[in-house]
DRENPA-3360 file (N, C-alpha, C; in nm, 2 decimals, always signed):
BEGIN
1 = XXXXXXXX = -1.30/+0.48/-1.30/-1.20/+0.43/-1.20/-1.16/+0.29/-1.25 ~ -1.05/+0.27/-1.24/-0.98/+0.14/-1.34/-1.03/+0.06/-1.16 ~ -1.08/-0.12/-1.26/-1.13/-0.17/-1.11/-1.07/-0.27/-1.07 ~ -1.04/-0.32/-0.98/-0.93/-0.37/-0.89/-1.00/-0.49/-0.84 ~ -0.98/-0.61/-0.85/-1.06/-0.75/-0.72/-0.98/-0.73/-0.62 ~ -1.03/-0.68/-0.54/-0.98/-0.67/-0.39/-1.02/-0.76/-0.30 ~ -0.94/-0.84/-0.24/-0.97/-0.98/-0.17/-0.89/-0.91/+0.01 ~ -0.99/-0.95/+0.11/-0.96/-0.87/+0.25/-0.97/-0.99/+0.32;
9 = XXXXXXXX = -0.89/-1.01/+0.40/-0.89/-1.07/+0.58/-0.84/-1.03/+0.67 ~ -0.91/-1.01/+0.77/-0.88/-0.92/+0.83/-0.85/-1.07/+1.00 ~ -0.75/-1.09/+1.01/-0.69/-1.18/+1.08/-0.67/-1.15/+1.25 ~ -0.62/-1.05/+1.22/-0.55/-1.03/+1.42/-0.57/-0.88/+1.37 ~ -0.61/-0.85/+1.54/-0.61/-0.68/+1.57/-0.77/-0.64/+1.56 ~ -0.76/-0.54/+1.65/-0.91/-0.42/+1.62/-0.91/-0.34/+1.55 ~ -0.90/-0.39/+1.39/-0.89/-0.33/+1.27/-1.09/-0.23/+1.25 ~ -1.07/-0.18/+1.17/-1.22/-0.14/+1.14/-1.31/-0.27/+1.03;
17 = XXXXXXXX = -1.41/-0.26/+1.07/-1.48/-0.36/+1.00/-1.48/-0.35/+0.84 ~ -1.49/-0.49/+0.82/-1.40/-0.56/+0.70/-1.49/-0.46/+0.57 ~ -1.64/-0.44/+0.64/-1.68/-0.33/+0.47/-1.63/-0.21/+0.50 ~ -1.58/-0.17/+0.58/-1.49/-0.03/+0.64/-1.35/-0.02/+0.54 ~ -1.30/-0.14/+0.61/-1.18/-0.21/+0.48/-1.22/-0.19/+0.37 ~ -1.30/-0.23/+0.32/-1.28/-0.29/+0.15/-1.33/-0.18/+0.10 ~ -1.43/-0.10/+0.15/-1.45/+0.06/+0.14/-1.31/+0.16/+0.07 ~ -1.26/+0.16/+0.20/-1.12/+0.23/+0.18/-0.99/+0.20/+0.08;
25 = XXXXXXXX = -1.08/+0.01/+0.09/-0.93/-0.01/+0.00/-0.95/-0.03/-0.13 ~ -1.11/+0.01/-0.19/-1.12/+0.03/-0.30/-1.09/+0.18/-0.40 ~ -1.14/+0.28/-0.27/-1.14/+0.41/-0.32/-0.96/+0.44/-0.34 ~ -0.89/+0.41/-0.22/-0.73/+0.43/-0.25/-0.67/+0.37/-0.33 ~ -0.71/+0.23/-0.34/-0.60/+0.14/-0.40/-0.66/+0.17/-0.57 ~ -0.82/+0.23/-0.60/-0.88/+0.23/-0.76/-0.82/+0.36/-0.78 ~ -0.78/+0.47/-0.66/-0.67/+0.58/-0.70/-0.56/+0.55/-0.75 ~ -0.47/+0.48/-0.70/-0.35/+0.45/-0.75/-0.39/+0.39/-0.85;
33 = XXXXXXXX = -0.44/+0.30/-0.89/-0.48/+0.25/-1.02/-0.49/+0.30/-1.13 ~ -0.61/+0.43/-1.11/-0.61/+0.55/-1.24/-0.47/+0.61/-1.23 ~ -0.40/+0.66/-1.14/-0.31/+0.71/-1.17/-0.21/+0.68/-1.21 ~ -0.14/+0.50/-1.20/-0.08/+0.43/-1.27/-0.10/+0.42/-1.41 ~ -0.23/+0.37/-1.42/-0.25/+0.38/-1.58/-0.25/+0.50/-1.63 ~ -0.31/+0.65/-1.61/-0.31/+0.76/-1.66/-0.18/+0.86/-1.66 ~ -0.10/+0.82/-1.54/+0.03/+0.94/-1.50/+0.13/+0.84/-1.59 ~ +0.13/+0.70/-1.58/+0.29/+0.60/-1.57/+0.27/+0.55/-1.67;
41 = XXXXXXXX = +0.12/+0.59/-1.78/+0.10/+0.49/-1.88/+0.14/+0.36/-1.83 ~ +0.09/+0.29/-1.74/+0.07/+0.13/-1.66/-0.04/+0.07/-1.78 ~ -0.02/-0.04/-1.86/-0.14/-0.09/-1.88/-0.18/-0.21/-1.79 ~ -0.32/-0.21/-1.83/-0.40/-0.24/-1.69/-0.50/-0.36/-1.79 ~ -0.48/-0.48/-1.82/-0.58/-0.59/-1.84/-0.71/-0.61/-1.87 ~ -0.78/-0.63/-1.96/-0.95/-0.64/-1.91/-1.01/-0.69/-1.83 ~ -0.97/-0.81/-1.79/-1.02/-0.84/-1.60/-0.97/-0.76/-1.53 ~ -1.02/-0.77/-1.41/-0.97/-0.66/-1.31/-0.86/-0.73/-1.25;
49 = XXXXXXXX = -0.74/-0.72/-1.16/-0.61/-0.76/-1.16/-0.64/-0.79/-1.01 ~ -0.65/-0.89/-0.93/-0.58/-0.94/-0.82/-0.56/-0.87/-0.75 ~ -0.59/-0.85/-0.58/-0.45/-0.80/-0.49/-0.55/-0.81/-0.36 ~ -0.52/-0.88/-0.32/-0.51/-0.97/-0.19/-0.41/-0.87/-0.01 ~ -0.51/-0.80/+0.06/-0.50/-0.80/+0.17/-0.50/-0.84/+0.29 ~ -0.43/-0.82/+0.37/-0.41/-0.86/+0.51/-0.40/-0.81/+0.63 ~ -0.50/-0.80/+0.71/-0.46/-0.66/+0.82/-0.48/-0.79/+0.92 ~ -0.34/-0.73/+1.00/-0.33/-0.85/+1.09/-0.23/-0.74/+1.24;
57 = XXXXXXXX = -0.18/-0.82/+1.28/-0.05/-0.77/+1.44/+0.02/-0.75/+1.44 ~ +0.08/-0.70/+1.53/+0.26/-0.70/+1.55/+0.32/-0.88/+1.52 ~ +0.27/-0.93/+1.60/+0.33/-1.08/+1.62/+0.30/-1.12/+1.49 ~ +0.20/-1.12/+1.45/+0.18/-1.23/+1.27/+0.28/-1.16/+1.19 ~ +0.27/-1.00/+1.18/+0.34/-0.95/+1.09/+0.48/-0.98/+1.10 ~ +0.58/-1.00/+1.24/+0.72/-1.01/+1.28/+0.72/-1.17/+1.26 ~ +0.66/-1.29/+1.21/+0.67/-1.36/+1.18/+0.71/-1.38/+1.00 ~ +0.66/-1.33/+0.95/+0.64/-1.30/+0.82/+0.78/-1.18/+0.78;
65 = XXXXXXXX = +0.83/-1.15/+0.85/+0.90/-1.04/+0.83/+1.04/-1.15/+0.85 ~ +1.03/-1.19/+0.99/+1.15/-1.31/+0.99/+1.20/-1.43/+0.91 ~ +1.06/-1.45/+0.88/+1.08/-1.55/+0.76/+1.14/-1.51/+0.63 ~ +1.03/-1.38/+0.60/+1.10/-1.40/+0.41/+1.20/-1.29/+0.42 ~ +1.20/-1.17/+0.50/+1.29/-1.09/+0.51/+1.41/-1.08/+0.61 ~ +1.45/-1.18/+0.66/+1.52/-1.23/+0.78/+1.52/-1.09/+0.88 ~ +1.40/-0.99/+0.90/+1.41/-0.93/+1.03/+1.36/-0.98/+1.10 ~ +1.35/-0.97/+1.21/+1.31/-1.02/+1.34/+1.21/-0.91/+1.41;
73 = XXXXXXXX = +1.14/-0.83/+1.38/+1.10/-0.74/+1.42/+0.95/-0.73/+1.31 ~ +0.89/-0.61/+1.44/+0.76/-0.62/+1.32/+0.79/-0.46/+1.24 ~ +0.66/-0.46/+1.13/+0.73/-0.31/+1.06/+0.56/-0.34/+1.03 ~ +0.55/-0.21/+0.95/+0.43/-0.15/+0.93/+0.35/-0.17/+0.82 ~ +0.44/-0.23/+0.70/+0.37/-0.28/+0.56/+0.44/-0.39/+0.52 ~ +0.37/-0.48/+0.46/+0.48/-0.55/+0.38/+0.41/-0.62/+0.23 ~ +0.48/-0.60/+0.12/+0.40/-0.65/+0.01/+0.53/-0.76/-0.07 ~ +0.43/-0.86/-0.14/+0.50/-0.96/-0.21/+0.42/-0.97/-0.31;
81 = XXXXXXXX = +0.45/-0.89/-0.49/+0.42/-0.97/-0.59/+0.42/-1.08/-0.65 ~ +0.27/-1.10/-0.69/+0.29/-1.23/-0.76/+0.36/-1.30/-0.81 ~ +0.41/-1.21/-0.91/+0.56/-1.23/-1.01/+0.61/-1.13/-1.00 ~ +0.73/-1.17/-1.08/+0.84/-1.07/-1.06/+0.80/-0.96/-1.14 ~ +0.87/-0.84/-1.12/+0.77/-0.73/-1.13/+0.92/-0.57/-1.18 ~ +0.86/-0.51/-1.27/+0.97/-0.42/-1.31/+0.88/-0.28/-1.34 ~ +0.89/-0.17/-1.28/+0.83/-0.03/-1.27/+0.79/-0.05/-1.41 ~ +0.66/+0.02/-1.45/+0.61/+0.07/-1.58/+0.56/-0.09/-1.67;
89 = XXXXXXXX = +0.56/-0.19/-1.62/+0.52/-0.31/-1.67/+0.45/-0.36/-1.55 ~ +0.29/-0.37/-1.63/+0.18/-0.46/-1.58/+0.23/-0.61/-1.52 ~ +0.20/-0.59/-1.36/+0.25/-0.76/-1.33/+0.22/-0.89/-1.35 ~ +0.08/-0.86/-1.39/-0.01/-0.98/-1.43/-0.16/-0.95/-1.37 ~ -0.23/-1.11/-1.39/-0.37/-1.06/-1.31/-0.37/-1.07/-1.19 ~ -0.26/-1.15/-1.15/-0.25/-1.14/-0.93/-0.18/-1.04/-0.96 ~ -0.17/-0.92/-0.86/-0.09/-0.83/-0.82/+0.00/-0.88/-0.73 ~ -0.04/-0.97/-0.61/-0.01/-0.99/-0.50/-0.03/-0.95/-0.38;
97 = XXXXXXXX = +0.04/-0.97/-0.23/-0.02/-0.93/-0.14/+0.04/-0.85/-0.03 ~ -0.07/-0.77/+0.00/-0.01/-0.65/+0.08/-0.05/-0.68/+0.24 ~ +0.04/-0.66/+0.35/+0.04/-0.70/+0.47/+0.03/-0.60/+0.52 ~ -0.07/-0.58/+0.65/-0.07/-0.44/+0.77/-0.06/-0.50/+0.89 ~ +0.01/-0.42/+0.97/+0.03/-0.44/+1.10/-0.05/-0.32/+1.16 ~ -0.18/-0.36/+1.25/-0.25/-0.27/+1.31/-0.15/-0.21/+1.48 ~ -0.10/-0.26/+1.50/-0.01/-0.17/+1.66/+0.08/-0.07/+1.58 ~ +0.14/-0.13/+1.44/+0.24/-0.03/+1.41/+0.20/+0.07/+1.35;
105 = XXXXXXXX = +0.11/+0.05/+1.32/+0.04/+0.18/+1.26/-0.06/+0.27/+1.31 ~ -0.10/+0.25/+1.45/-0.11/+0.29/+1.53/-0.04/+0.40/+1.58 ~ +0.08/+0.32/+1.65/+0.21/+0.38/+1.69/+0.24/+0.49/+1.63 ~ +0.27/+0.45/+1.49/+0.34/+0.57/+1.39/+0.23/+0.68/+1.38 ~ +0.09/+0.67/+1.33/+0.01/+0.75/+1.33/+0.03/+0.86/+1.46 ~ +0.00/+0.81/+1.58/+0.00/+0.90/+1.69/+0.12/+0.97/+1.69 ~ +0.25/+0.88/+1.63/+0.38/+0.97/+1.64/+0.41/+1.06/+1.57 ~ +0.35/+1.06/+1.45/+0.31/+1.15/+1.31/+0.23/+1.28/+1.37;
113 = XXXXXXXX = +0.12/+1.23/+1.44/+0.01/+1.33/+1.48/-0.07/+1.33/+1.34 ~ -0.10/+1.20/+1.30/-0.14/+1.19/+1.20/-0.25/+1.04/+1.26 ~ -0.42/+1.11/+1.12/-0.54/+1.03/+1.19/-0.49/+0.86/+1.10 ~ -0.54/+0.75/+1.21/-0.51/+0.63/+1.16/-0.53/+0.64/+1.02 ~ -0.67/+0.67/+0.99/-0.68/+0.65/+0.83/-0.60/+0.69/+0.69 ~ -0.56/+0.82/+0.74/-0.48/+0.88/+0.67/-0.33/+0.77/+0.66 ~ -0.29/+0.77/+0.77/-0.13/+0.66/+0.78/-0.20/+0.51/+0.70 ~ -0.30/+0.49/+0.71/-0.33/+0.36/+0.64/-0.37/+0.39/+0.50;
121 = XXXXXXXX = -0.39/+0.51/+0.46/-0.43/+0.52/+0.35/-0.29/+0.55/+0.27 ~ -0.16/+0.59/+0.31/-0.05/+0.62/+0.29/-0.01/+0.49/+0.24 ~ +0.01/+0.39/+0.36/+0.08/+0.23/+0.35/-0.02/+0.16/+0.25 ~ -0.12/+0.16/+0.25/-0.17/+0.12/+0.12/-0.14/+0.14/-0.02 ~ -0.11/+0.31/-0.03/-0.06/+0.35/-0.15/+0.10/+0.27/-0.15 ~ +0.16/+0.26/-0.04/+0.34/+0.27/-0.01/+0.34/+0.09/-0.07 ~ +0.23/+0.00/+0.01/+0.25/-0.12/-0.03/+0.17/-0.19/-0.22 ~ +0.11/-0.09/-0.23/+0.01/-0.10/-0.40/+0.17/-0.07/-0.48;
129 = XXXXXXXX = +0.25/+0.03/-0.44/+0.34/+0.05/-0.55/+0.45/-0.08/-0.55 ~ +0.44/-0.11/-0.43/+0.59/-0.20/-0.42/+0.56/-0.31/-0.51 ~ +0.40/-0.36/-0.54/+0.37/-0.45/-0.66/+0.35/-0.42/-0.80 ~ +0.41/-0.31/-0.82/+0.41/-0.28/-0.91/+0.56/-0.24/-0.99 ~ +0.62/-0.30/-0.86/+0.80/-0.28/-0.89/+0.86/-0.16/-0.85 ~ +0.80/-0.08/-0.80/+0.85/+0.07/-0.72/+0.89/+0.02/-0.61 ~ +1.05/+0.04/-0.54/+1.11/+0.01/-0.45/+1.19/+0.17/-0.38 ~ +1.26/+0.13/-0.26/+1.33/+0.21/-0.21/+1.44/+0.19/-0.18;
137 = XXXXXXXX = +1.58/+0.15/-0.21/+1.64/+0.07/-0.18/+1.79/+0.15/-0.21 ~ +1.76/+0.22/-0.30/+1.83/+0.34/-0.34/+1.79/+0.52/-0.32 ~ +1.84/+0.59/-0.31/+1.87/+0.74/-0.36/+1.71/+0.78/-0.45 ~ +1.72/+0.72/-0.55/+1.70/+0.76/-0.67/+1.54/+0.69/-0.65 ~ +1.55/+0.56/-0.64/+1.46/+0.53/-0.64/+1.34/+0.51/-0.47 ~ +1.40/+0.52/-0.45/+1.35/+0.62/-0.30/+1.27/+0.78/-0.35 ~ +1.29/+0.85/-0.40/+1.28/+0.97/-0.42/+1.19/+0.90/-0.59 ~ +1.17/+0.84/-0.66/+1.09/+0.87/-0.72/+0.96/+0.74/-0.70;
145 = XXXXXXXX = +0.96/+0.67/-0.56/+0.81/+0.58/-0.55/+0.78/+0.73/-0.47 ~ +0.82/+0.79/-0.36/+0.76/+0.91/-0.24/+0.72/+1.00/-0.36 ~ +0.76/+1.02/-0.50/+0.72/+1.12/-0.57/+0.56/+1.09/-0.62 ~ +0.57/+0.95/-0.64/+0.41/+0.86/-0.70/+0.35/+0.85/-0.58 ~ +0.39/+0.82/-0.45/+0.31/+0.78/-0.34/+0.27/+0.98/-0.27 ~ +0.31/+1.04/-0.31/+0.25/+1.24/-0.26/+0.18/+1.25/-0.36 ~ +0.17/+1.21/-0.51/+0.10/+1.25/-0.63/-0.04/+1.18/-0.58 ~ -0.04/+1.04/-0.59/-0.15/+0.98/-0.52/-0.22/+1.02/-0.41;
153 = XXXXXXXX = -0.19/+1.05/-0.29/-0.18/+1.11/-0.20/-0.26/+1.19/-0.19 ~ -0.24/+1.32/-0.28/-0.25/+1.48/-0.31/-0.39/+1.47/-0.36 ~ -0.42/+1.36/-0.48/-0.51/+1.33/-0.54/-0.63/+1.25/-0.45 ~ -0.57/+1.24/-0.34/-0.70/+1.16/-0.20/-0.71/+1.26/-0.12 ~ -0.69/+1.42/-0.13/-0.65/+1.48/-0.04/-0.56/+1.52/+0.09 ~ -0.51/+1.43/+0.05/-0.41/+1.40/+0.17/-0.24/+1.46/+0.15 ~ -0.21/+1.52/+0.23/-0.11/+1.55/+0.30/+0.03/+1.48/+0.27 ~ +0.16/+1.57/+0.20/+0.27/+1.49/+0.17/+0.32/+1.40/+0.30;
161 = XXXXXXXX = +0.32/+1.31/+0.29/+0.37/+1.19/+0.40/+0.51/+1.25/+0.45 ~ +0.58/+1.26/+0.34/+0.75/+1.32/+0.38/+0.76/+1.44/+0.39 ~ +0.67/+1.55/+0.40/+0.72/+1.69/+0.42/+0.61/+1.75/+0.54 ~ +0.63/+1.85/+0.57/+0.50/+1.91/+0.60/+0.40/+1.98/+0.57 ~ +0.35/+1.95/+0.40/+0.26/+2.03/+0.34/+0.15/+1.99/+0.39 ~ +0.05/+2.09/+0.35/-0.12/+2.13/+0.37/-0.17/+2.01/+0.25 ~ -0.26/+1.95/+0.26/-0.33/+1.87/+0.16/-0.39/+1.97/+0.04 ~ -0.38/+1.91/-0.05/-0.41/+1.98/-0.22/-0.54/+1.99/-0.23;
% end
């Protein structure tokens, strides 16, 4: 498993405890990892690369959201590479940092009928790709991060996020 410095603070909200965290966010996020390097040919550094977590609220998250993304609302993931960052090129040794909103993910889980873990283990994969220059923003490219983020996924046993399939 290609290995990852995973750095956690767990800030606002009744998130699961922090080795609960760094548990899950090693097994998911060292998934995406192999499968970047091995599916996307990603090369991947001899130190282990950076990436900095944040599980925090509605209110921290809708702050942070208003600021660098002028919404005013809260949303459910949010990630910012270190550097600037282009699909299929290594970003450097900070990855950067991925933000959770524990209400919204909540919310959406129960609206999904889907278990917290699982929806957290989704946004983890949804916010690991965004630093690696996988966006959605278009058609195209919309349809091929959901293609990396169900490959990943499938490979955690888990359940296509966008469709209604049975887990692999």
């Amino acid at each position: 498993m290609t290995s990852l410095d995973i750095q956690i603070s767990v800030e606002e909200g009744p998130w699961p405890s922090e080795a609960e965290l760094q548990s899950l966010s090693e097994r998911v996020l060292g998934a995406g990892a192999d499968f970047l390097r091995r599916e996307e040919k990603q090369p991947f550094p001899k130190m282990p690369p950076e990436v900095s977590l944040v599980f925090t609220d509605d209110a921290s998250i809708r702050a942070i959201n208003a600021e660098w993304r002028d919404q005013d609302k809260p949303t459910n993931v949010l990630s910012f590479p270190a550097f600037p960052v282009v699909p299929g090129k290594m970003p450097g040794p900070m990855l950067g940092d991925i933000i959770l909103a524990h209400e919204t993910l909540v919310r959406e889980a129960k609206d999904l009928g889907k278990p917290f873990d699982a929806h957290l283990t989704h946004l983890l994969v949804h916010g690991f790709l965004h630093l690696f220059g996988y966006d959605h923003l278009d058609e195209s490219d919309a349809e091929r991060m959901e293609s990396l983020e169900t490959r990943i996924l499938a490979g955690l046993g888990l359940s296509d996020p966008y469709g209604d399939s049975d887990p692999v």
